[in-house]
N, C-alpha and C positions, 0 to 999 in steps of 0.2 A: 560687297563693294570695297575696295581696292581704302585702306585707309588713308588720309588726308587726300583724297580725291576729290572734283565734284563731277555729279552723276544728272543728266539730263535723262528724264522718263517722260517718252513723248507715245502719244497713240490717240484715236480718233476718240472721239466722246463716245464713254461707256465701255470703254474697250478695258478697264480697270484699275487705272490707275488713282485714283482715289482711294479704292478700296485695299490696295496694296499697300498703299501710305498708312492705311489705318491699322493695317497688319501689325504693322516696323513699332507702330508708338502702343500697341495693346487695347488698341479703342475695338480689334473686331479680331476674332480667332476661329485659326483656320478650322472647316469640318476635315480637311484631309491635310495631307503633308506639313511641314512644320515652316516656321516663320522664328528666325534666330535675330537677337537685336542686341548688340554688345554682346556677345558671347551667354546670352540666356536668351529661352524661351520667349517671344516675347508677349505671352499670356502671364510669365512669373516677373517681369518688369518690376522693381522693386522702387523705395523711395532713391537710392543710390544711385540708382543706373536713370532713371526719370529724370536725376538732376542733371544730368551728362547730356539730357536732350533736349532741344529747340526746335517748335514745329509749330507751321502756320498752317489751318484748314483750311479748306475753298468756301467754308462757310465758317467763321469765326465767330464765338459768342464770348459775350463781354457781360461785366454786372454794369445795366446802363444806366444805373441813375447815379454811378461815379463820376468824377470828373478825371479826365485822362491821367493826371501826374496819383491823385488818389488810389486809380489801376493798377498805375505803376508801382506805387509803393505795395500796394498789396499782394501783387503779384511776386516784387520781388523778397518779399518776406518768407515765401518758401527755399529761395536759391543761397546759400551761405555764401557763394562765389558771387553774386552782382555785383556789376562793376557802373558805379556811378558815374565814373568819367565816362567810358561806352555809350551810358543810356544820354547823358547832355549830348553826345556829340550827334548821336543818329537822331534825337527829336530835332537837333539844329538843323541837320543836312536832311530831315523828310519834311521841316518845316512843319513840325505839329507842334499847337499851342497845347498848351500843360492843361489851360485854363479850361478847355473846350469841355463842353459834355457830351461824354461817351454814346447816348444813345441819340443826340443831333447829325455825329461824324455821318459826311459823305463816306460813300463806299472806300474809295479811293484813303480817305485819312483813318477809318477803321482799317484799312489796312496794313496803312504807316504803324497804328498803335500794336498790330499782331508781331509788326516785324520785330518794333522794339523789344517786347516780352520774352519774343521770341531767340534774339542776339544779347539782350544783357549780361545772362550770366555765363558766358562761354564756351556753349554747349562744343562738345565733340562729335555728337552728330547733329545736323542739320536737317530737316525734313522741312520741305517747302511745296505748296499746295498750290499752286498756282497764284504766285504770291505778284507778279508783276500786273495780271489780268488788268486790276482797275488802278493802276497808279497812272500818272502822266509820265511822257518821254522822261524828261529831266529826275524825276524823282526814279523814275526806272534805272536809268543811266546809274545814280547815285547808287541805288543801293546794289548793280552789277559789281561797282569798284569797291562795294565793303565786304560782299563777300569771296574778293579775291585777297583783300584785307585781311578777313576771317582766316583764310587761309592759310595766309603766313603769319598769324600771330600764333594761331593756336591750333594748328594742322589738325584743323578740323576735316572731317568728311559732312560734305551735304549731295542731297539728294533732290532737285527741282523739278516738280513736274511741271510744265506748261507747253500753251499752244504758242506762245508768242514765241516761235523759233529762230527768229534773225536776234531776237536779245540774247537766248540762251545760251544760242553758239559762240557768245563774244563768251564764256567763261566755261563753258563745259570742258571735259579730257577724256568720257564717257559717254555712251548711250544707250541707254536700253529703251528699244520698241514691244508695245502691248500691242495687240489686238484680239479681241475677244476673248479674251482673260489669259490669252496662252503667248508667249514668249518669241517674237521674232527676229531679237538681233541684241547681242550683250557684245559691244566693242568699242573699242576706241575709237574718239569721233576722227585721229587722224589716220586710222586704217581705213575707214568708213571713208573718208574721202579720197585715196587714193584707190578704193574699192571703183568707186563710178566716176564717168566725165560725162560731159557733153561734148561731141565731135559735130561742129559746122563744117558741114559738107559743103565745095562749091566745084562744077565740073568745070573741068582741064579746054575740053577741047570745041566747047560751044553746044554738046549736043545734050539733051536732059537727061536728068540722074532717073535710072530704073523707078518701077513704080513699087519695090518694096527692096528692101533688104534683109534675107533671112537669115544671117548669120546670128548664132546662138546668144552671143554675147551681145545683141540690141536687142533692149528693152522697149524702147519705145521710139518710133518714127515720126516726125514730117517732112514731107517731100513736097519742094513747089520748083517744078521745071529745072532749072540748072544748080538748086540750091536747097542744102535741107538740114535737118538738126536730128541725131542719133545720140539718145540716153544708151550708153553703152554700159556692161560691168566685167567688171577684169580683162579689159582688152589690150593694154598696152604691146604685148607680146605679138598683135594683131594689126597694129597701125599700119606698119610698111608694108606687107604683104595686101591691105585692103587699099590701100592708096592704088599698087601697082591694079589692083582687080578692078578697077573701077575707074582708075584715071582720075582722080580727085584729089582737092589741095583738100588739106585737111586743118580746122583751127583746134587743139584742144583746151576745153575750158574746163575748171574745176566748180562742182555743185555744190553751193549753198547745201544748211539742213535742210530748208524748210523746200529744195526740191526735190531733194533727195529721200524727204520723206516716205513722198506714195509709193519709191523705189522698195523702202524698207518693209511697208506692209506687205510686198511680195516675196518675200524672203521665205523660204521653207522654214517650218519648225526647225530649232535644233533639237538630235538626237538625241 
């Protein structure tokens, strides 16, 4: 990953991205090929290199019969860099009370406390587990803007896996697609989107549009009588030439991720 980047890992459930996040921080090590994290191994991850990293699980364990700010402090007792002002600001802006205890927290505010743990001490990489899942909009929102924050304070590199793709894409510059453990698409989200459109078809001269179109470059069709919608990929080169073949105005519109997803699960391996 590209440093001071952030990296959106998106793919269907089960398709591995969990277990690739657990690669990066040394909680699981590969039986084949290798898994590098700051320039080592990341089975030899030492105390040095551990404190350079910040990461939330999908399933986060806590000691619960502390009380949140008690966590905090305990937690931050391994990091020599935590930064006090950081942590008041992010319990202010996720709204967790210090006081609460840890094994009462709703899902959503245990995961307000992973975030904290997780941003206090300035980590340089970021590993993030689907860290938005059970937060509310507003607290979502909050913490998209801290870690473009992150970003520019301490050009950091993070790596976010989640399924919530209309949040991710507000701060992504990356994406890498899993499915079934193997590798479909490592690109920038804005090649990735000059990669596909959507073309709203509507015909010229009254009479209805073909009942298919088999031009290489449409992915996916629907046609309803004089009007239809064409997931297309790399066609621009293709517009004028299909306008004239068909006699149609043409609207083009640009794909969201989260439509352009199912596009990406069909993506050949790369070689």
């Amino acid at each position: 990953m590209p440093k001071g980047s952030i990296v959106g890992l998106v793919g269907k459930n089960g398709s591995g991205k969990t277990t690739l996040l657990n690669h990066l921080v040394g909680l699981v090590l590969p039986t084949s090929g290798t898994s590098t994290t700051l320039g080592r191994p990341s089975g030899e991850l030492g105390h040095d290199e551990l404190a350079r990293i910040g990461a939330v699980q999908q399933e986060n364990r806590f000691l619960d019969w502390m009380a949140v700010d008690q966590h905090i402090r305990y937690v931050a007792s391994f990091y020599p860099r935590w930064d006090r002002d950081r942590e008041a600001a992010l319990i202010a802006d996720l709204e967790l009370k210090p006081g609460a205890h840890v094994g009462a927290l709703s899902p959503g505010n245990a995961q307000k406390l992973a975030l904290v743990l997780a941003l206090g001490h300035h980590p340089e990489l970021l590993v993030l587990d689907e860290p938005v899942s059970a937060l509310d909009p507003i607290a979502r929102g909050k913490l998209l803007s801290f870690l473009l924050e992150l970003l520019r304070e301490d050009d950091a590199t993070i790596l976010i896996s989640s399924h919530v793709l209309r949040d991710i894409e507000q701060v992504v510059d990356r994406v890498i697609c899993l499915d079934e453990g193997r590798l479909r698409v490592s690109a920038a989200l804005d090649d990735l989107k000059e990669l596909y459109a959507e073309w709203r078809l509507t015909a010229l001269d009254g009479a209805e549009l073909p009942a298919d179109f088999p031009e290489t470059f449409v992915l996916h069709r629907e046609i309803d009588g004089r009007q239809a919608s064409l997931l297309v990929r790399r066609a621009d080169g293709e517009l004028a030439a299909f306008r004239r073949r068909y006699q149609v105005e043409v609207e083009v519109r640009p794909l969201n991720l989260e439509r352009m997803f199912p596009l990406l699960l069909e993506e050949e391996e790369p070689s």
